[in-house]
C-alpha positions, 0 to 999 in steps of 0.5 A: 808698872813704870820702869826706868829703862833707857835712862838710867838714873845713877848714884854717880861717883866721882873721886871727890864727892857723890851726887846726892841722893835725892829722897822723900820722907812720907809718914804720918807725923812730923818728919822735919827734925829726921829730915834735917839730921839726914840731909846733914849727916856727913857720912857717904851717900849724901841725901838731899831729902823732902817731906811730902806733907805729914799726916796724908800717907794715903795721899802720897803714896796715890796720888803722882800728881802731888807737887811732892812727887814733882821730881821723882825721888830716887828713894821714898822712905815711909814712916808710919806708925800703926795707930794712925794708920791701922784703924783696927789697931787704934780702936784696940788702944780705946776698947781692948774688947773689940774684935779686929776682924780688918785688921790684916785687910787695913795691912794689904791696903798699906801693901797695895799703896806701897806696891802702886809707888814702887813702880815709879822710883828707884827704892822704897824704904818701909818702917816697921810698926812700933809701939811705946814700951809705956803701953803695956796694952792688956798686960798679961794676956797683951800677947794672948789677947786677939785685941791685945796690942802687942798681939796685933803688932806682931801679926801686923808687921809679920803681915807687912814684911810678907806682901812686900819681900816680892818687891824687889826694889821694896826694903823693910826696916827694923824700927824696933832696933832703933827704939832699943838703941835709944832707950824707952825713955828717950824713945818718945817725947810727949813734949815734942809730940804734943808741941810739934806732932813729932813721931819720935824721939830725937835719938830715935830719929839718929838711929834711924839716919844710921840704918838708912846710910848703911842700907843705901851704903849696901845699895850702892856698892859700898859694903865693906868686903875684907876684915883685917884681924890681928890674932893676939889679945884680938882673936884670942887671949893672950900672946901665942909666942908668950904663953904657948898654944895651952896658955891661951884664953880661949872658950872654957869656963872663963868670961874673956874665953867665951867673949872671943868664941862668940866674937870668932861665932859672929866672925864667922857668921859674916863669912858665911855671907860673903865678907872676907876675913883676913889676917896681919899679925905680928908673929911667927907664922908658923906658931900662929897657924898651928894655934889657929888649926889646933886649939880645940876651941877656935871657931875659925880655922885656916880655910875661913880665912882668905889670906894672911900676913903673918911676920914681923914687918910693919903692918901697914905694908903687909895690909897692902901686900895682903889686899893687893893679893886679895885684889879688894880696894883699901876701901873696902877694908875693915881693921880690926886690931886691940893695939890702938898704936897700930890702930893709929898707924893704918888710920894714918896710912891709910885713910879709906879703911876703916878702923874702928875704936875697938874696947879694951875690955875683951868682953865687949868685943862681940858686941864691938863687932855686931854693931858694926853697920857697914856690912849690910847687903841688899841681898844674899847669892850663893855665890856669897856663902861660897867667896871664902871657898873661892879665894882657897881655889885660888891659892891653889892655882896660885900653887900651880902656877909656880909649878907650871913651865909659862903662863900658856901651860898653867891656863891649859891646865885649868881645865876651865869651862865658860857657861853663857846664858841670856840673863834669866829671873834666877840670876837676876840678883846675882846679876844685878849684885855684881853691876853695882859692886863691880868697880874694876873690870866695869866698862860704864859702872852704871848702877841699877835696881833689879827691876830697872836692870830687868826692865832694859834687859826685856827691851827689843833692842837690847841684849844681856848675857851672863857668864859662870866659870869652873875649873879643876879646882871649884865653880867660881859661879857667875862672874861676869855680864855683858849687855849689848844695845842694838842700833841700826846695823851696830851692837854697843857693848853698854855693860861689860862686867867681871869679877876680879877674882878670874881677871886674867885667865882669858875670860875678858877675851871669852867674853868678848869672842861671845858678845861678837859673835852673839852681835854677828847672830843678830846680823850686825857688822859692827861691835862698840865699846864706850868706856866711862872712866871712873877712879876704879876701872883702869884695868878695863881699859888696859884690857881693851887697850893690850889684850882684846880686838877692840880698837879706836882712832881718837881717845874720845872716840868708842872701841870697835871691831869688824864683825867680819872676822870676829875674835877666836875663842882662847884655845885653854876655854871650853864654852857651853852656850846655855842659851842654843 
């Protein structure tokens, strides 16, 4: 399989714009229109998308000699449907008697094409089969049938989402959402299918820009990480302060009651998969958090949010406060708030976060929240189900550090443990989460496939490590990666990856002892750092500038230390070396 490993092709930002993605669209029917909606869509990443020529999918994903395949894509987006490209499907459509005994060997063959393209671009984006919700195949026995058409689509698609989940780089989308959202009589035109050989219809084709821009979103880092809640008439019903704790609209035998608990259910949901919640309100503190600990029908308790502020200042500033606090990046926000006058004043505030036009009916709050498209991740780590957890550890060290007579004594009181081991398949998709969504404490802030970081980590000459932290108050889980490229006599720091949440408590200067010292092993005499600057990863060079051994003559030379005398390790760290 052919891997990009030295030259990584990136989704390069800079502050104004993002190069453009470039894409290929093979399917078997007429993708213009679709290729046209994408390549316009002005929402980030922008795509510059092609067609390979329609109807010869087979074709297409074979053969890299086609001129489609000229420039390799960085993203190949397939779109099928299954009675053009499943023979046995299209022969149960003409004669429901027939026996689809190939049916699942026409599936395999399809998987084997798309495995054979996976090894030659960055990301594959397969659709999922559908059908038109005008044929009702057998009817009754449609779904008992063997040949019954809807029968054979299920165990078709079950079949294609099970050959391809071993692929890293290969995602499966739903198109039968996208079939859904547009209504099945807007979901086909036989007008445009019989005129133009066009697949779909044309908001089919809007949906499916919509679940491409939020999946490529996921890829490159921009998932949104924090949702700001406002509590009054927005995570409950009514005003705490007005009504009191047994006054508020809350789960029971009330419509706007049970409308919020699902909306607090899906809130939760996304917690759990490591979207951080958080709360500005309007309100006195202490009455707000004793609705949120006490009220036997709240979903969400203290520890399912990761900060708040509560009071009576201007929300604009304590957004800002709080976010600081949280150490996420306004772009990375979500407000959620029912008063569209403080809606206005953040989205004026500021521009980058998003605030969404939230319903003033109460009941269409969970379906508001489930429509949101900006959460999506490519995978989910144990070290996601467990970031609420984390932020609560932090408030208590925070606690500790109030308490404590210096800095010196506070991190001696940690008790922190360092664990490095040489970057394994097991943690490769945590690995490769955190160098794509890392953006402060990133040295270069290249972005990288599990395959393509995998593949360069296999090299001869190059090296990763990853870096898990725990202390007196929880495991922070693997946070931090360092990737060295050896060159002659000289070690090249090429990644150099950590996660906000531990910035600060002497891991950087670990990190930096143990890359010395892993070069030094190697029988190099020389460590380099070369530090891509980007709108976002400031602290790394304030790190490298004040707090670590590296140093440089010219600004636009490379960071450097001798490893004649490597850097100690802090006296408050206890490392494990995994890797021994």
């Amino acid at each position: 399989m052919w891997y990009i490993a030295q030259t990584v092709r990136v989704f390069s930002r800079t502050k104004n714009k993002m190069t453009k993605i470039s894409a290929l669209l093979v399917s078997d029917f007429n993708g213009e229109s679709f290729t046209g909606y994408l390549n316009n869509d002005t929402r980030a990443p922008q795509i510059a998308c092609q067609m390979a020529p329609f109807g010869q999918v087979v074709q297409s994903l074979a053969d890299e000699t086609l001129p489609c395949w000229r420039e390799t894509p960085d993203l190949v987006l397939v779109w099928t449907t299954p009675e053009r490209q499943l023979p046995s499907f299209r022969a149960a459509i003409d004669n429901p008697l027939c026996q689809p005994e190939l049916l699942m060997a026409e599936v395999d063959e399809f998987c084997r094409l798309i495995q054979q393209a996976a090894g030659r671009v960055r990301t594959i984006f397969v659709t999922s089969w559908v059908m038109s919700s005008a044929n009702r195949g057998l009817g009754l026995i449609d779904l008992k049938q063997n040949s019954g058409c809807a029968h054979m689509l299920l165990r078709a698609n079950l079949r294609l989402v099970e050959n391809l989940k071993g692929l890293t780089n290969v995602y499966v989308l739903n198109a039968q959402r996208w079939l859904e959202l547009a209504g099945a009589a807007r979901a086909y035109d036989s007008t445009l299918w019989y005129m133009g050989k066009v697949g779909f219809g044309l908001d089919v084709q809007k949906q499916a820009v919509h679940d491409v821009k939020a999946a490529l979103q996921a890829l490159t880092g921009m998932t949104r990480k924090l949702i700001v809640l406002d509590l009054d008439d927005t995570l409950w019903g009514g005003i705490i302060g007005d009504v009191g704790l047994e006054g508020l609209r809350l789960g029971g035998h009330d419509p706007v009651g049970e409308a919020l608990v699902d909306l607090q259910r899906y809130l939760k949901a996304l917690k759990n998969r490591g979207i951080l919640l958080g709360i500005v309100s309007k309100n006195e503190e202490n009455l707000a958090l004793q609705a949120i600990s006490q009220h036997p029908e709240m979903v969400l308790r203290v520890e399912d949010f990761a900060g708040w502020r509560i009071n009576w200042k201007d929300k604009a500033d304590n957004l800002l406060d709080l976010v600081k606090e949280l150490n996420v990046g306004l772009q990375s926000v979500v407000f959620i708030d029912d008063n569209p006058a403080e809606r206005f004043r953040i989205q004026k505030a500021f521009p980058e976060v998003l605030v969404p036009e939230w319903p003033k009916d109460k009941l269409r709050y969970p379906a508001a929240l489930q429509a949101l498209d900006c959460f999506d991740l490519p995978a989910i780590t144990p070290e996601d189900a467990a970031r609420s957890d984390h932020f609560l550890a932090e408030r208590l060290r925070k606690a500790v550090q109030t308490e404590s007579a210096s800095v010196s004594d506070w991190l001696q009181g940690l008790d922190t443990t360092v664990t490095v081991e040489p970057l394994s398949l097991a943690h490769l998709p945590r690995a490769t989460q955190l160098l794509n969504k890392t953006n402060q404490m990133n040295l270069s802030t290249r972005r990288m496939t599990e395959s393509e970081f995998w593949a360069w980590s296999q090299n001869n000459d190059n090296r990763v490590w990853t870096f898990r932290v725990s202390d007196r108050f929880g495991d922070a889980g693997l946070i931090g990666i360092v990737g060295l490229q050896q060159k002659g006599t000289t070690a090249t720091m090429v990644d150099f990856v950590l996660s906000c949440r531990v910035m600060g408590r002497r891991i950087e200067e670990t990190m930096v002892h143990v890359a010395a010292h892993k070069a030094k092993q190697l029988g190099l005499n020389c460590l380099c750092a070369t530090y891509r600057p980007t709108p976002r990863n400031q602290p790394c060079v304030e790190f490298l500038e004040k707090r670590s051994a590296f140093r440089r003559q010219n600004a636009d030379e490379p960071y450097s230390l001798s490893l004649d005398n490597p850097p100690p390790l802090p006296d408050c760290i206890k490392l494990i070396d995994g890797s021994k």
